[in-house]
C-alpha positions in Angstrom: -207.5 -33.0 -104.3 -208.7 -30.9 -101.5 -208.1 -27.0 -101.9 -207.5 -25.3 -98.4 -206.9 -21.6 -97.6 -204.6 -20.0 -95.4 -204.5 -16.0 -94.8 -200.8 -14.2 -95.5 -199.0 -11.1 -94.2 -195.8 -9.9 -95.2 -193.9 -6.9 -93.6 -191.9 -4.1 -94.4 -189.2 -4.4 -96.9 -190.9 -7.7 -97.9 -193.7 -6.3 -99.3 -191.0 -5.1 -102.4 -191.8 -8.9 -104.0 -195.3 -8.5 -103.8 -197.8 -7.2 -106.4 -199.6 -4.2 -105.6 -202.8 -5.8 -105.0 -201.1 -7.6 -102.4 -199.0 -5.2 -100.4 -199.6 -4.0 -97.1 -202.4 -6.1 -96.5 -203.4 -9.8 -95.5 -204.5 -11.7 -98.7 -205.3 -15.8 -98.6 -203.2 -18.3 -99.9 -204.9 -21.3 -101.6 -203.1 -24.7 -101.2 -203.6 -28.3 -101.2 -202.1 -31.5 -99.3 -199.3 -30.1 -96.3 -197.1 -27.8 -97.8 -193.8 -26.6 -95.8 -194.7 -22.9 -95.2 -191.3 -22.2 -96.8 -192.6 -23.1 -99.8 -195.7 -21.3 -99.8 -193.6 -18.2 -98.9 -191.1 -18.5 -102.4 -194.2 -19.0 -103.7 -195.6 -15.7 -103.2 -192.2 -14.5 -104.5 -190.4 -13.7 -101.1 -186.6 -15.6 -101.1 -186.4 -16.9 -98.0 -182.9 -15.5 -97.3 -184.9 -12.0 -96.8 -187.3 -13.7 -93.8 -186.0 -13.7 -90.7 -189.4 -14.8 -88.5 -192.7 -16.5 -88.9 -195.5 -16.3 -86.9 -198.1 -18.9 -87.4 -201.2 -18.0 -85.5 -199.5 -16.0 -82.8 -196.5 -18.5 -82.6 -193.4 -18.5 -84.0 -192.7 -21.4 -86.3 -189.5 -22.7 -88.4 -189.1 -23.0 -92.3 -190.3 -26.9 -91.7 -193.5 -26.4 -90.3 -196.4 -27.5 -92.6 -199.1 -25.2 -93.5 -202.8 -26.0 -92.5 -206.0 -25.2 -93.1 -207.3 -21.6 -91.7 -203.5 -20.3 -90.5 -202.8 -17.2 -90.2 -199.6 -16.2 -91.2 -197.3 -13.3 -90.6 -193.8 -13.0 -92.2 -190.9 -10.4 -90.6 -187.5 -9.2 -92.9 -184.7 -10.5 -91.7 -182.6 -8.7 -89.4 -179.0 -8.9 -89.8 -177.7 -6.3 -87.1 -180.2 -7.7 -84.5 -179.7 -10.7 -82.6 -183.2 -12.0 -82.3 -183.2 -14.5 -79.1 -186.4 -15.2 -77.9 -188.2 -16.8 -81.1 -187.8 -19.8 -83.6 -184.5 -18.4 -85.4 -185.1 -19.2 -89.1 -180.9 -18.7 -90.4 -177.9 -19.1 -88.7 -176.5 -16.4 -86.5 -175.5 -13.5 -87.9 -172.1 -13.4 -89.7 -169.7 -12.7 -87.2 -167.6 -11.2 -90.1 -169.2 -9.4 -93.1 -168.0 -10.5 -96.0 -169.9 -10.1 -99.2 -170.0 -12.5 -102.5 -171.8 -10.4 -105.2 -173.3 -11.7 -108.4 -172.2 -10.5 -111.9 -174.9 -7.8 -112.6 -172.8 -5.9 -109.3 -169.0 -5.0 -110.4 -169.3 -1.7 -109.5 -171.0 -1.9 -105.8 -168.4 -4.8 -105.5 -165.8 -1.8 -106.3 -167.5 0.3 -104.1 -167.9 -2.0 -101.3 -164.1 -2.8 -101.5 -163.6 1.3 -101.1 -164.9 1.5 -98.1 -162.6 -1.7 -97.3 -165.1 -4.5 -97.3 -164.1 -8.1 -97.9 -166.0 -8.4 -101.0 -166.0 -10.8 -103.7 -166.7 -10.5 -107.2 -165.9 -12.5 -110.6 -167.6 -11.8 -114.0 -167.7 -15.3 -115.0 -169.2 -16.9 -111.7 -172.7 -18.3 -112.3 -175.5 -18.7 -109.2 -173.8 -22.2 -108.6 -170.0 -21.1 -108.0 -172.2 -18.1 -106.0 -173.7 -20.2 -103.9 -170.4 -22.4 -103.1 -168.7 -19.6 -102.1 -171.2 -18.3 -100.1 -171.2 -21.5 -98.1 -167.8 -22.3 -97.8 -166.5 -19.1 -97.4 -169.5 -18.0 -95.4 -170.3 -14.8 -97.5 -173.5 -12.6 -97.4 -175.1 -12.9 -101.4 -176.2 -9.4 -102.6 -177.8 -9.8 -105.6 -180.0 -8.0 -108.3 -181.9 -11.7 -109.2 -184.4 -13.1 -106.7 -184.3 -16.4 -108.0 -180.7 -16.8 -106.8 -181.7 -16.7 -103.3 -184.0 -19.2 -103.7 -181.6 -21.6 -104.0 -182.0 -24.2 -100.8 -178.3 -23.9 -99.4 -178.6 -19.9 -99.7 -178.5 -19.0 -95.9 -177.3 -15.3 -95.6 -178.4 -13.2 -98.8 -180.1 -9.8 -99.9 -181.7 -8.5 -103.0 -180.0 -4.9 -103.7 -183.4 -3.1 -104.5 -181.7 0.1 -105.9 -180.3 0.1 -109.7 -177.8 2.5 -109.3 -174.6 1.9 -108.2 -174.0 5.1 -105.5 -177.6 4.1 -104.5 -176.8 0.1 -104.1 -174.0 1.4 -101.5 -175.9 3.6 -99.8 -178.5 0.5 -99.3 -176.5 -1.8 -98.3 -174.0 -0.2 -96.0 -177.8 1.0 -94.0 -179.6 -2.3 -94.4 -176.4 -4.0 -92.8 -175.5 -1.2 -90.7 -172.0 -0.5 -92.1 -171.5 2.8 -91.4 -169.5 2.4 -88.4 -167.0 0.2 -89.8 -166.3 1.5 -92.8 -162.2 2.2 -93.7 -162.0 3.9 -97.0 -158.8 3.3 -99.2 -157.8 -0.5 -97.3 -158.6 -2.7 -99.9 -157.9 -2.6 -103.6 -160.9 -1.9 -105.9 -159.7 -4.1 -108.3 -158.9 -7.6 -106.9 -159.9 -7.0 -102.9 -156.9 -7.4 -102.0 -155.3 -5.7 -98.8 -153.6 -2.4 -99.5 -150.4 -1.3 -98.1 -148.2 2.0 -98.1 -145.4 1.8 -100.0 -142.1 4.6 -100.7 -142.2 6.4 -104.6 -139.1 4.6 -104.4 -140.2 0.8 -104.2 -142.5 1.5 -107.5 -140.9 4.1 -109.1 -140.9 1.7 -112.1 -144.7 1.5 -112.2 -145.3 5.4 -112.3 -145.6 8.0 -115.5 -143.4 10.9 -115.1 -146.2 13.2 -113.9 -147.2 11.0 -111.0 -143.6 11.1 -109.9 -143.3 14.7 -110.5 -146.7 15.5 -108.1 -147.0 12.7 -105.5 -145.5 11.0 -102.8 -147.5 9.3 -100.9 -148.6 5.9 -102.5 -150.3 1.9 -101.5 -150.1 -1.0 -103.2 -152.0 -4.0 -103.3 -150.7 -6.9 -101.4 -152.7 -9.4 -104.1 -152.2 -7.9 -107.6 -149.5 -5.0 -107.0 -151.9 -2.5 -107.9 -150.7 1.1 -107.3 -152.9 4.0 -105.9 -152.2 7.1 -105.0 -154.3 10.7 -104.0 -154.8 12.1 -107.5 -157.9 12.8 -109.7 -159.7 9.5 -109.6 -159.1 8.9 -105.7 -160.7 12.8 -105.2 -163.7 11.5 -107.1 -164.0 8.7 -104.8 -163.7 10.6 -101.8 -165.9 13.1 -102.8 -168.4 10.1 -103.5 -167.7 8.6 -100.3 -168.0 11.4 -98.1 -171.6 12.5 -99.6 -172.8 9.2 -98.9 -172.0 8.5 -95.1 -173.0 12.2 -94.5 -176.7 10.7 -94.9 -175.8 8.5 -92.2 -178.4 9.5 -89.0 
């Protein structure tokens, strides 16, 4: 079969799939027959949940179009705070509402992402394909630690969390989604997601250890799970966590 060549160039953040030799840079892209240039782009690693445009020899093209002989092609990160108008949109709008599935490798950002009082949903036991449904029916952005889950066809709003630590994953995503303006710390339970609520010592008196009776009195509980929270030790941690983290905001 007939080999054919076409010349590649990814930018910014998606250079972070690449191989060295390859970032930064245009390199060419051997091929044969008409491959959809969605294709070719998984191929060279990139999910194509992170590619918001494609320019195919100066024109914007859609995931369908079928890579030729001699193209040149250059691939832009998606952008999930920007509305991009006036070129061949490659996802749906952005989510109206961010809400977040995360896979299993994630429990603690999930934690974290419910502190600052995100809609965020997280099970140890679901696999890529529960993942997936969820993210689909309950329109939910996939963040992720395994690239291979956002190559998954259906996949239409998803990021790879690049960081490996957990304080670091927050920090990441609340910038790459630009969060920091809606954040509401202590609104959801860290648990179950659930909504949280403030509630008098009196209603859950029953739930408390002497000490916490004896030393606080203001208290939420979870409208889901009945979860109990209140401002001692662990909630100063957090806050402390919290607050170092949107002070690198700007």
């Amino acid at each position: 079969m007939q080999k054919f060549s076409a010349e590649f160039r990814f930018y910014e953040e998606l250079n972070d799939f690449l191989p060295g030799y390859r970032k930064k840079q245009s390199f060419p892209y051997a091929f044969s027959g008409k491959p959809a240039i969605k294709d070719a782009i998984e191929a060279c690693g990139i999910p194509h949940p992170e590619v918001e445009l494609i320019m195919v020899n100066g024109k914007s093209v859609s995931f369908d179009y079928h890579l030729q002989n001699g193209d040149r092609v250059a691939v832009y990160p998606m952008f999930e705070s920007i509305d991009v108008t006036s070129i061949i949109r490659l996802r749906e709008k952005p989510l109206r509402e961010t809400r977040f599935i995360l896979d299993v490798h994630l429990g603690k950002l999930a934690r974290y992402l419910r502190l600052c009082g995100f809609d965020t949903g997280w099970e140890p036991i679901n696999d890529d394909h529960q993942i997936v449904a969820i993210s689909t029916q309950q329109k939910r952005i996939i963040l992720t630690r395994d690239q291979g889950l956002l190559k998954h066809r259906q996949v239409s709003h998803g990021y790879w969390v690049r960081n490996t630590l957990p304080a670091g994953q927050l920090q990441e995503v609340l910038g790459r989604f630009d969060l920091y303006g809606q954040v509401k710390p202590f609104t959801r339970c860290m648990v179950c997601n659930g909504s949280l609520h403030g509630v008098s010592k009196e209603q859950i008196i029953a739930q408390l250890q002497i000490n916490t009776i004896k030393y606080f009195d203001t208290f939420q509980q979870c409208t889901n799970c009945k979860k109990v929270y209140w401002p001692g030790t662990h909630h100063q941690r957090m806050e402390r966590m919290l607050t170092g983290i949107l002070r690198q905001d700007g």
